[in-house]
C-alpha positions in Angstrom: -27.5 3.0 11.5 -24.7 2.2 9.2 -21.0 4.2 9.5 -19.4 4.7 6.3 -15.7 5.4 6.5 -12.8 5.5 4.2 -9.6 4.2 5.1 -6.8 5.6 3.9 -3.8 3.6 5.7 -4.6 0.0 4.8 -2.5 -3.3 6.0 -0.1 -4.9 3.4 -2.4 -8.2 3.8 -5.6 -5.8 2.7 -3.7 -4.5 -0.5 -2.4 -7.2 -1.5 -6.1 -9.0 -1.4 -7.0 -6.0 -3.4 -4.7 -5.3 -5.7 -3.5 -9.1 -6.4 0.0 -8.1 -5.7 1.3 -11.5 -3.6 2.7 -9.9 0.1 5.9 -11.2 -1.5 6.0 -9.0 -4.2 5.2 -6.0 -2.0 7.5 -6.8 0.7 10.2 -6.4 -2.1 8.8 -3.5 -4.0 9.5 -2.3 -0.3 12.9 -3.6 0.3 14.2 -2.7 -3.4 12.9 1.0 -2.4 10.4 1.4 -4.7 7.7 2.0 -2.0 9.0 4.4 0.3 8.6 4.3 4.0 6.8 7.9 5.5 5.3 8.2 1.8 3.6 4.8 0.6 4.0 2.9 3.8 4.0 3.1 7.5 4.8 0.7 10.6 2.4 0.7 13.1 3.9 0.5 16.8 3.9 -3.1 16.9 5.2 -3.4 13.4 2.9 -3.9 11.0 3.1 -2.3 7.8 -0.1 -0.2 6.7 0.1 1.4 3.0 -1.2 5.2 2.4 -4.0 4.2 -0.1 -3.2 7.5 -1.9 0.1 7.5 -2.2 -0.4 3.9 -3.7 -2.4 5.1 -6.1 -0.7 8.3 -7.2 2.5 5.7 -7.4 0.4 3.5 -9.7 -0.6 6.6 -12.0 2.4 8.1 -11.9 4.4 4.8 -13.5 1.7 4.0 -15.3 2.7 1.9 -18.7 0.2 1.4 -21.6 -0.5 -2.0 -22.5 
């Protein structure tokens, strides 16, 4: 039996293997306030920051820049 679920709060570590963003360059995205806390990210109780996978993306779409 396989269990198929979608995540929708991932871990900084996570995103940044998948989007090739270096945890450095998300930690500041954080810090400079370009990722917002209660919208793009969360901390779990014991700290750890987990990104809103939607939010993400909507942020990505929304600043979008052609090439």
């Amino acid at each position: 039996m396989s269990i198929n679920i979608a995540l929708k709060l991932i871990t900084l570590k996570k995103l940044a293997d998948e989007t090739g963003y270096s945890p450095g360059a998300l930690h500041k995205k954080i810090h400079d306030g370009v990722l917002r806390e209660g919208l793009h990210y969360f901390r779990s109780p014991d700290g750890r920051i987990h990104f809103n996978i939607e939010e993400y993306e909507k942020w990505i779409r929304t600043n979008y820049r052609q090439a």
